[in-house]
N, C-alpha and C positions, 0 to 999 in steps of 0.2 A: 412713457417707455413701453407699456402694452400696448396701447392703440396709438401708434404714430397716425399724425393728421394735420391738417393746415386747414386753415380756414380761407374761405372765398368771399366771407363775410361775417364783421364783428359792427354789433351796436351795442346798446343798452342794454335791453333785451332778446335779443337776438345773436344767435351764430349757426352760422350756415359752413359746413362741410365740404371741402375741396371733391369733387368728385359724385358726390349724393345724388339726391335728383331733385332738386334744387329749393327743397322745402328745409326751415330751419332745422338744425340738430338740436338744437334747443332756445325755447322761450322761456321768459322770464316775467314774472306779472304780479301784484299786488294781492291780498286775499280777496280782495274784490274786483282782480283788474281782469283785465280781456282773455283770453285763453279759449274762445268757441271757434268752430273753423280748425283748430289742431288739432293731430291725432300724435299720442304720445308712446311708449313703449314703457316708459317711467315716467313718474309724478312724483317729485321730492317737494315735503310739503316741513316748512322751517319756520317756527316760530310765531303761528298763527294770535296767539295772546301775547298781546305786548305788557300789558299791565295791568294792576288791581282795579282798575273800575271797568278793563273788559271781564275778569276774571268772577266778578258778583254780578254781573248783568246777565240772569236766565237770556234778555233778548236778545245779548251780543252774541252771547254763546248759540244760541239757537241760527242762529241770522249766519256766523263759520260754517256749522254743520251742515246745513242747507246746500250756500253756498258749494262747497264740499262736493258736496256727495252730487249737485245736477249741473255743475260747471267742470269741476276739476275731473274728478273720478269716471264720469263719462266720457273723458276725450281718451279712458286709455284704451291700446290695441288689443286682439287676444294672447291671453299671457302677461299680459304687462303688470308692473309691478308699483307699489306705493314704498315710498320708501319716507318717513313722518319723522322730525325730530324738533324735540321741543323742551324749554324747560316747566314743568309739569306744573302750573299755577292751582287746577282746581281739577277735582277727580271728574266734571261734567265738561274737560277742555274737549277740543277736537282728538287729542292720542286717548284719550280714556272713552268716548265713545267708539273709536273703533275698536279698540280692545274688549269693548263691552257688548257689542255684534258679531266680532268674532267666538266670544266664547258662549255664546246665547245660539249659535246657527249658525251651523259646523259648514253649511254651504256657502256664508258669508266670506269674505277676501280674511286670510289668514296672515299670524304676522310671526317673526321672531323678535320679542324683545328682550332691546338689552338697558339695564340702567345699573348706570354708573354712579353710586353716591359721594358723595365728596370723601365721608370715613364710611368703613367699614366693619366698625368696631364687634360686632356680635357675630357676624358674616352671614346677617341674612337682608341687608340693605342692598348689597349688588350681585345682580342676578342674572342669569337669561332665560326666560318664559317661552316658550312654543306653545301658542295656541291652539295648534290641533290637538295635540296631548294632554294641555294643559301641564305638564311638566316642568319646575323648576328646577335650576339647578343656579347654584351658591358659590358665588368667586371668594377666595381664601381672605381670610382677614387681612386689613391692612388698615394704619391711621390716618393715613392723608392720600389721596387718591393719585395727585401727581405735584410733586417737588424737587424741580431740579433749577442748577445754579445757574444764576446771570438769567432766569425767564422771570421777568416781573406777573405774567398773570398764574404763577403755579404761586400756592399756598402753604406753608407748613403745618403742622397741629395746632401749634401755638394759637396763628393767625386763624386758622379755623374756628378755634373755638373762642378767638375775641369776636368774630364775625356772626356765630351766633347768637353770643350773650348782647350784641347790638341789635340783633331784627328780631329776636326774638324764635320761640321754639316751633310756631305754626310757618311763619315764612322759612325759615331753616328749613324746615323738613321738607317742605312745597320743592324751594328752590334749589337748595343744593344736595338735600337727599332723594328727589324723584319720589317723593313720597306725600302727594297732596293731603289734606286732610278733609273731610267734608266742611259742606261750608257752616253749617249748624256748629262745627268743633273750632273752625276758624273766627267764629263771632262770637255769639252768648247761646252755646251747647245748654238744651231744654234743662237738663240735670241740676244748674246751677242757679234754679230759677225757684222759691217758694212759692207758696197761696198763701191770698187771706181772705178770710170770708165777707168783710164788710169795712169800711175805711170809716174811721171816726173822722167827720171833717173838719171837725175843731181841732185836733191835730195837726193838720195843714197847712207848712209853712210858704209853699208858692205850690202853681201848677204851671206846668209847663206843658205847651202843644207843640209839636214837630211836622211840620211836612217836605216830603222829597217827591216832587211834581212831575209827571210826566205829560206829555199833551197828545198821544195818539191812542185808538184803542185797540189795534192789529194785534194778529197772535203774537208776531213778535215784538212787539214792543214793553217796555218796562211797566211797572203798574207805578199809578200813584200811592204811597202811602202817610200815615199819619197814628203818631204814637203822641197820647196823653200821658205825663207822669207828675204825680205828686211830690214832693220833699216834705217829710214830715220832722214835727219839733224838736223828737229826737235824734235826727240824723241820716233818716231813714230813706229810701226810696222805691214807690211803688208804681206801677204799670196801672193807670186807673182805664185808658182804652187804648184800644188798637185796630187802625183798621186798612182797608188794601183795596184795588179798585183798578180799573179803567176807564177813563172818560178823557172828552176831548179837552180839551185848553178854556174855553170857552166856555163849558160845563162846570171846573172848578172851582171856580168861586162860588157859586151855589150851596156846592156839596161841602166847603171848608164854612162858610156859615152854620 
C-alpha cells in the first residue's frame, strides 16, 4: 500500500522492479552465499546462528563476522542502512558484535535496538537502546508478550513458564528473553569450580581422558582439546589435566599419546 510496484521479475533469490534500471530490487543469499557485484541501500541480516554448536564455536562465530563485515556490509550505498534480526544465542553472535563497535566507536555504523522478551516481568527485560546515546528506555510491564485467540504460535504465561522449566534458565534467557549469557555462565562459570593441592592416587576410582578433535590449524578454526578427570572413592570428581591446542589431523596422534 506505500510503495505500489509490480515486478518484471521474480526467482529465488531475486526480484527485479517494473520500471528500475534493470538491476535486482532485492537479492537474497545464504550467510555464505554470493552477494559481491551488488550494490545495496539495505542489508537485512536474519538469523545468522542457527544453533548450539554454531553458538560455542569461537571459529564459526568468527568465520559470520568476517564474513560480515567484507562481503555483506561493503556492498552498501552511501547512507544505507543494516537492519539485523536475530534470536540472540551468545553475547559474541553477529548482533552483539556490532552492538559492541558501535558503542566502543561513536564513528562506527550505529543502531536502534529493540528486544522484545517474551515476559516482561520487572520491566527492564524489554527495551529500546540508541547507541549513539547510549540511552535506555523500558517498555511497561507486561506477562506474556503476545497472546491472542485461535494463533497457535502466541504463548500464555502458563505455557511460558512450562517452556522454561523444559530448557532450562540459560537457554530461556538466551532465547526467549534476548538476554544471552556468557559462555563461561552457559557452561561451568570458574566460581563453581574448587582447588586441591595434590591428589591422593590411591583414592582413585577410574581416570577418564576426553578429546574433542579438530584437524586444521588457521585462526579461524576450532582448537583441539582434552580434559583428564579422576573419580575418586568417595564420590568425588576432579580435573587432574587440561589441555587446548592446534594441530593438524595428522599431528594428533602424537600429541594424544
Amino acid at each position: 500500500e506505500r510503495f505500489p510496484m509490480r515486478f518484471s521479475k521474480e526467482t529465488e533469490t531475486s526480484f527485479t522492479v517494473e520500471g528500475g534500471d534493470g538491476r535486482p530490487a532485492m537479492h537474497a543469499a545464504g550467510v555464505f552465499g554470493q552477494v559481491t557485484g551488488m550494490r545495496a541501500t539495505h542489508v537485512l541480516v536474519d538469523d545468522v546462528v542457527k544453533n548450539l554448536e554454531v553458538c560455542f564455536s569461537p571459529g564459526q562465530l568468527e568465520k559470520i563476522w568476517s564474513n560480515y563485515q567484507a562481503v555483506a556490509e561493503t556492498r552498501l550505498l552511501p547512507k544505507g542502512r543494516v537492519i539485523a534480526i536475530g534470536t540472540r544465542w551468545s553475547q559474541n553472535d553477529l548482533i552483539g558484535r556490532l552492538l559492541e563497535r558501535a558503542l566502543s566507536n561513536s564513528k562506527a555504523r550505529q543502531f536502534t535496538v529493540v528486544n522484545l522478551a517474551a515476559c516482561n516481568d520487572t520491566g527492564s527485560e524489554s527495551f529500546v537502546l540508541d547507541t549513539r546515546t547510549n540511552e535506555q528506555k523500558f517498555l511497561p510491564k507486561y506477562s506474556a508478550l503476545a497472546r491472542k485467540a485461535g494463533q497457535p504460535s502466541s504463548f500464555s504465561r502458563e505455557e511460558l513458564d512450562s517452556k522454561r522449566a523444559d530448557i532450562g534458565p540459560n537457554l530461556w534467557s538466551a532465547l526467549y528473553q534476548g538476554q544471552p549469557l556468557a559462555a563461561e555462565s552457559q557452561l561451568f562459570p570458574p566460581d563453581c569450580w574448587g582447588e586441591v593441592a595434590s591428589v591422593d592416587t590411591s583414592k582413585l576410582a577410574l581416570v577418564v581422558t576426553a578429546w574433542d578433535c579438530a584437524s586444521k590449524t588457521g585462526a579461524s578454526h576450532d582448537f583441539s582439546a582434552n580434559v583428564v578427570v579422576g573419580g575418586t572413592t568417595d564420590g568425588r570428581f576432579v580435573v587432574l589435566d587440561a589441555w587446548k591446542g592446534k594441530a593438524d589431523f595428522a599431528d594428533l596422534p602424537a600429541i594424544i599419546l
